[in-house]
N, C-alpha and C positions, 0 to 999 in steps of 0.2 A: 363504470370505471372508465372515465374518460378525461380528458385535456382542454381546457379551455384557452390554454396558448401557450406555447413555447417562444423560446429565443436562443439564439447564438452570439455571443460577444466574443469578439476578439480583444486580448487584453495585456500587453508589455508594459513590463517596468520602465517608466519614464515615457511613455509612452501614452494618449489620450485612447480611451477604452472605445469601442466601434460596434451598434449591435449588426452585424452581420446578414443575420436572418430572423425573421421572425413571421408567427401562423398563428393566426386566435381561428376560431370554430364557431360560427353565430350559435348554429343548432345547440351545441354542451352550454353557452354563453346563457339561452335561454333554460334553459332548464335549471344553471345553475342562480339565476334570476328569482325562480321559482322556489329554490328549499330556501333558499338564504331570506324570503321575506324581505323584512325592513331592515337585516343586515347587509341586506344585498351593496356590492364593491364593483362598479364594472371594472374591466379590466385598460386600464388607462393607454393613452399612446408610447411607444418608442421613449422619444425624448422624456417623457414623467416617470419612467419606470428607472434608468441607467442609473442616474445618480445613486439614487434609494438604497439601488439595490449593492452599485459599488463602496458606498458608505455601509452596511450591513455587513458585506464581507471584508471590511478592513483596507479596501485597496484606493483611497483615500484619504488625504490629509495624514500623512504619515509620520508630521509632526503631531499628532495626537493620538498618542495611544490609547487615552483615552475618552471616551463618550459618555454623556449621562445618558443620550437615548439609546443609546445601543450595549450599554458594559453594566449598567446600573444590576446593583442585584439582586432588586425588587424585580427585575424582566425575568424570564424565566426563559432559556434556552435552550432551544432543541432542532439544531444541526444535523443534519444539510434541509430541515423543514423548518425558513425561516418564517417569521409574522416582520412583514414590509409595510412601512408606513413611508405612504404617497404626498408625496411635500405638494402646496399652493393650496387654493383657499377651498376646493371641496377635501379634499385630503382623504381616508378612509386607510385602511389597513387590507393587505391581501394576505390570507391566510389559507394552507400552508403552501409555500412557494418553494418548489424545492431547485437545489444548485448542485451542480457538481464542479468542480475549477482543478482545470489540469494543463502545464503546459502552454499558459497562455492563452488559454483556451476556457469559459467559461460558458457553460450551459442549463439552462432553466425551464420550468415549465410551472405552471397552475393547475395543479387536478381539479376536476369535479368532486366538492364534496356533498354524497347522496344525503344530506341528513341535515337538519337546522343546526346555526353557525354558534347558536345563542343556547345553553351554554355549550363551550365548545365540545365535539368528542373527542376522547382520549385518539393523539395519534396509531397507535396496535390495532385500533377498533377499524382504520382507513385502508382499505385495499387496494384504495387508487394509491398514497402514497407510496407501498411498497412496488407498484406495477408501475408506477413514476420513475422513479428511485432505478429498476431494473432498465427502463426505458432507458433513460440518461447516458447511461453504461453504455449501451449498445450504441448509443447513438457515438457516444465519445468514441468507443474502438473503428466505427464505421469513419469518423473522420480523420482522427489524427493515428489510427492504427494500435498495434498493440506497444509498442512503442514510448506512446504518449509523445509524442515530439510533432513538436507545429511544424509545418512547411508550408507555407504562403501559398505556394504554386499549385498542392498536391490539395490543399485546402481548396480552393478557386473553383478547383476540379467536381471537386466531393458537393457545395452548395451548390453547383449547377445540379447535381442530378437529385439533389436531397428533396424537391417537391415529387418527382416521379414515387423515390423510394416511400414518401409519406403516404401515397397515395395506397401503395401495395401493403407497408405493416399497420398505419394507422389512416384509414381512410374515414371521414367525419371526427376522428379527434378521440378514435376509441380504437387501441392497439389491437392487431390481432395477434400479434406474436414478437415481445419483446426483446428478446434476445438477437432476434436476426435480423436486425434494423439495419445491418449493412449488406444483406441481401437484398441483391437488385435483379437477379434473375427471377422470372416467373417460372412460375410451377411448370416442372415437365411431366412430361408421359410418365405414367407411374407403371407399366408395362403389369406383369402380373403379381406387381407388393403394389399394394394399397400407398397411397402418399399422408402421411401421418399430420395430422392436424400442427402438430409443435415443429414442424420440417415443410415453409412454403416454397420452398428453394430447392434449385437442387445445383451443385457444383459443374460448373465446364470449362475445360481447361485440364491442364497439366495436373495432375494428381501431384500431391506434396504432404508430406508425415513430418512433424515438428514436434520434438518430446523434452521437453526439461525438466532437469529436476534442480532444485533449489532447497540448499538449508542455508537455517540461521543461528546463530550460536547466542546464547544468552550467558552474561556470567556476573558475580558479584566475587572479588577477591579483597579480602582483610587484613592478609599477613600478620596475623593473630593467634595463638593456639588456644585461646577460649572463643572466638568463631569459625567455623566451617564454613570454607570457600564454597559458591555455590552455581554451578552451569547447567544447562541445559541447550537440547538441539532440538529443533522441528522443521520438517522439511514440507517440500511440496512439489506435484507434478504437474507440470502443466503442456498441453498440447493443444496444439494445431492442425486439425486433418482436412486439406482438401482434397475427398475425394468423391469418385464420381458414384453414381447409384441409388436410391433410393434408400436404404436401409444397410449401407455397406459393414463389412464388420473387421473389425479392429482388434489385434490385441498385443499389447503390450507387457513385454516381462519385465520387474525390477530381477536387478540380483546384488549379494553381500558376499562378501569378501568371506573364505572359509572363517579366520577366526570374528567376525563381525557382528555386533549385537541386534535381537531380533527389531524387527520395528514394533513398534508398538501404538495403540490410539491413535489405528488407519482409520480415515473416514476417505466414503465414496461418494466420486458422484452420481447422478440417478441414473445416467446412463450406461452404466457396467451393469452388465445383463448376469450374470453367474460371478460367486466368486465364494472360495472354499471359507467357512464360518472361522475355523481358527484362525485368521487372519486379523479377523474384527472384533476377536474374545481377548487379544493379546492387550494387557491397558499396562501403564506404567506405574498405576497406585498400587495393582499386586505385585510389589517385589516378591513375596516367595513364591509366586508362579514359577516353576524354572522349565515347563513345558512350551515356551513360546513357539510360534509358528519361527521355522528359517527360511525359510524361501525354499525356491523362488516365488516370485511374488506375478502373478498372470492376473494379469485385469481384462478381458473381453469387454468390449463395449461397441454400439454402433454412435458412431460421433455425433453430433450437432457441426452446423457450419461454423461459427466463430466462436473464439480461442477458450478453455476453461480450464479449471484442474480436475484434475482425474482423479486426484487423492490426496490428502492431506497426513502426515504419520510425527513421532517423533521417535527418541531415539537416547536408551543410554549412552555414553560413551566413559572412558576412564579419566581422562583428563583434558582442560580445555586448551583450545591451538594456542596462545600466547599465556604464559604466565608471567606475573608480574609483582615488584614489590613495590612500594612510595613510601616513600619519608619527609615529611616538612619537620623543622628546626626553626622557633622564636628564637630572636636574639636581638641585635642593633639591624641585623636585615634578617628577611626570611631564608633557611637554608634549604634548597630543593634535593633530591633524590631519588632518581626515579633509573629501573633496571628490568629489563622484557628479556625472556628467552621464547623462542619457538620451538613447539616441540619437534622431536626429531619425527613424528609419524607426519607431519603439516608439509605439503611440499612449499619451498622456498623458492615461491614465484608468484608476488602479489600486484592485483591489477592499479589498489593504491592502498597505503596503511599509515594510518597516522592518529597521534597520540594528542588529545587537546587536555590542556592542562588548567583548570579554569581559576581565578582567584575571586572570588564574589566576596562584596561589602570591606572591600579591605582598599579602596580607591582606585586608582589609574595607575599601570607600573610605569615608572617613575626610573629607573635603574634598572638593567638586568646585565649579570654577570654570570651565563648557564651556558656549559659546554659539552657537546653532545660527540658521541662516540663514529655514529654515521648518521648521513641526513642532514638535515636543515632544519635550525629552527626559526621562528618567526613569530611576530607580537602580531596581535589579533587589532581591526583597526580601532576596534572598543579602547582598548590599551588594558582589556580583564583574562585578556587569556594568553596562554603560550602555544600554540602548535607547533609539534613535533614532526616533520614529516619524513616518513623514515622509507619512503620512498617504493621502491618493487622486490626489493629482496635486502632480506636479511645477512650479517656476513658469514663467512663460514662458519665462523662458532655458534653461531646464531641466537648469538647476544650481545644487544646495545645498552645504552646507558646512558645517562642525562644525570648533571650533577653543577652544582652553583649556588648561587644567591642572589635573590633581589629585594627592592624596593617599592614601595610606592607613596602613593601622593595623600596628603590629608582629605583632598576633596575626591567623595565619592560619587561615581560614575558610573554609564553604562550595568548593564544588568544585575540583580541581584536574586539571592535565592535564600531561602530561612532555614533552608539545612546545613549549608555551606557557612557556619561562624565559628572564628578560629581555629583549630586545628580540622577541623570537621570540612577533609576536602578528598575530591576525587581526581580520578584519568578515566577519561572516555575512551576507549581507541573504536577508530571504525578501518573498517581494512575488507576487503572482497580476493579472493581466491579464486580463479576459475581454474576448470577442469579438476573439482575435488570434490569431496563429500567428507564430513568426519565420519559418520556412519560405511562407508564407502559404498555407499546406495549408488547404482549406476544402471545406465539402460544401452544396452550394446544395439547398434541400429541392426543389425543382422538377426537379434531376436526380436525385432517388429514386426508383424504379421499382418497384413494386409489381404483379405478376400475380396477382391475387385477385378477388372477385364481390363483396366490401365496400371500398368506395374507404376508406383509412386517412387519422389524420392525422397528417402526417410533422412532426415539429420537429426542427431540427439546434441545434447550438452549439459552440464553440470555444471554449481560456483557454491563456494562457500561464503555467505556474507555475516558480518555483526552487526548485532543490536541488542544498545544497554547492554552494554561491555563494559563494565565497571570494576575500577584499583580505586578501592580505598586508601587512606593517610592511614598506616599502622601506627602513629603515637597520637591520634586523634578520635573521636568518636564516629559508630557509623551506621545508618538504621540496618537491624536483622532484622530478618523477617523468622518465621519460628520452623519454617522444613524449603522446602524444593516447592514453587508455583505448579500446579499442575494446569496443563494448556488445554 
């Protein structure tokens, strides 16, 4: 399970793509020489690989959406493990080339694969790919943070020292420990605990406890009484512990609000050490269970150095944060409708919320005559949609409303979608909440618990965000689905 070359691109919109950095490994090079036979692909320079590969990921020619070598759908696709075809006259194909692209930021490598290329093996059967795959990750948080946000300067920084740190996680091009690719301390004195093969690092510095929790609210609304509106919540913890010690230990309480519904469908991650069974027996497919675990919820764990989740859960709740009705009317113009309340348990304090209104296959608006109660609205520069933006808070009644008529053009344009034909239309809102939970899942920094000889400083925080947040058209058709997704 080894690498025969990575790279770093740097890569802005409008902007000429730069590779950064880049490491091939003669020794994996040759070996991988050796399975591959007469399939054998060396691994080309720099300059033969950029293009290829920014052509593959789409960030080229962007007046062409589409490609016969690349969209055709006789090719067969399997992302982020692409098959890269080397342009000039030896040409050959590198298979599987795996990418990760974040933030400007683009990152790649070539595993060894142990086995003949001819016929391929199924990717599941590759061990490197998925120890690729984890590599990447790490490598991403180790540069641009948890974050995700490029910084030039702080970048600069990070590739001067990224040959050292190769040398320490993956030295000859075979990782010793993926995960902790942005550890750059060497292993200390493991005093009287043993230093754990999956832990080569060990923290110095300022101790520091970082605990979020994040949900997402999922919902499908009809305004129909022969279908049933339909939400869902799932959340997630995630932390950051730098602390000092070998095997330090950690433990973090959730807790729920007295009338609060239980969590349900926790999962853990591997390094919570003890954790009471009814916790993990609680699933949201047995409604008549009505024994569910309440909390609190105590997770012990000894941390890893960079950032993970602790836990994964979801989450009945009785009703979802915005509800909503839509109306569209044919006529000489189309006539809009559109009405949100917030519920009174939601607090009325949004980081941004806004309502897109999309019109697919029906041309370029042409006219709009739509007047909104608060907020702003705005034409999309497609000319296919409306956004609504209703800004950080809701009024005090905490209901707006959107109401008018428009037009548009014979010649159709910008996007289309084959669900969305005539009456058949929706509102997306996307909108984030911080310091909330619907569940009111919350981690008080005062119940963090730290066993360490450097007292840490603990910060918690909380947001609520949406996704596939959907108001159907009530005098239009809308796909059901036949119950509640279960996640």
């Amino acid at each position: 399970m080894s690498f025969r070359a990575l790279w770093i691109i740097t890569h802005e919109k409008g902007e000429q793509a730069t590779i950064c950095f880049s490491r091939r490994y003669p020794t994996v090079e040759l070996r991988a020489k050796a399975y591959a036979g007469e399939n054998y692909v060396a691994v080309p320079e720099d300059t033969a690989i950029l293009r290829p590969l920014l052509t593959e990921l789409g960030l080229t020619d962007p007046d062409k959406a589409f490609m016969v070598a690349r969209d055709d759908c006789a090719r067969s696709q399997h992302s982020p493990a692409l098959e890269l075809r080397l342009e000039g006259r030896d040409g050959g194909v590198l298979w599987p080339l795996l990418t990760m692209a974040q933030g400007g930021l683009i990152l790649a490598c070539l595993p060894l694969v142990e086995a003949p290329l001819e016929p391929r093996p199924p990717l599941p059967s590759l061990a490197s790919v998925s120890l690729g795959l984890s590599f990447l990750e790490g490598l991403q948080i180790f540069l641009s943070g948890t974050t995700g946000k490029l910084e030039l300067e702080a970048l600069a920084s990070k590739l001067a020292l990224l040959p050292t740190v190769l040398l320490q996680v993956c030295p000859l091009g075979t990782p010793r420990d993926t995960p902790q690719v942005g550890v750059t301390a060497p292993p200390g004195p493991a005093g009287s605990q043993k230093q754990p093969a999956w832990k080569p690092g060990l923290h110095r510095g300022r101790a520091m406890v970082n605990v979020a929790v994040s949900e997402t609210v999922r919902s499908m609304q009809y305004g129909s009484p022969t279908m049933q509106d339909q939400w869902d919540v799932y959340g997630t913890v995630t932390c950051k512990c730098e602390v000092e010690g070998v095997l330090p230990n950690v433990m973090v309480t959730l807790s729920l609000p007295p009338n609060g519904s239980p969590l349900q469908d926790v999962l853990v991650h591997p390094c919570v050490t003890s954790l009471d069974s009814s916790i993990l027996t609680a699933s949201s497919v047995d409604d008549a269970d009505g024994s569910s675990f309440s909390g609190p919820y105590k997770f012990p764990f000894s941390p890893p150095l960079e950032p993970f989740r602790l836990c994964s859960y979801t989450s009945q709740v009785p009703v979802p944060p915005i509800l909503g009705s839509y109306q569209l009317k044919e006529g000489s113009h189309l006539g809009v409708t559109l009405s949100l309340k917030l519920h009174e348990s939601v607090r009325n304090s949004f980081e941004y919320c806004e309502a897109q209104l999309p019109f697919f296959n029906r041309g370029p608006l042409s006219n709009v005559d739509v007047k909104v109660s608060s907020g702003q609205l705005e034409v999309s520069k497609e000319k296919s949609m409306l956004v609504w933006v209703l800004g950080q808070k809701f009024p005090k009644s905490r209901e707006v409303s959107l109401g008018g008529s428009m037009s548009f053009s014979e010649q159709l344009s910008g996007p289309t979608d084959p669900l969305c034909t005539g009456l058949t239309a929706y509102v997306k809102l996307c909108f984030r909440v911080p310091d909330l939970t619907l569940s009111g899942c919350s981690v008080d920094q005062h119940s963090v618990q730290v066993y360490s000889s450097a007292k840490p400083r603990i910060t918690t925080s909380r947001e609520l965000v949406s996704s596939e947040y959907y108001i159907w058209n009530c005098t239009g058709d809308a796909p059901v689905s036949s119950g509640l997704a279960v996640l």
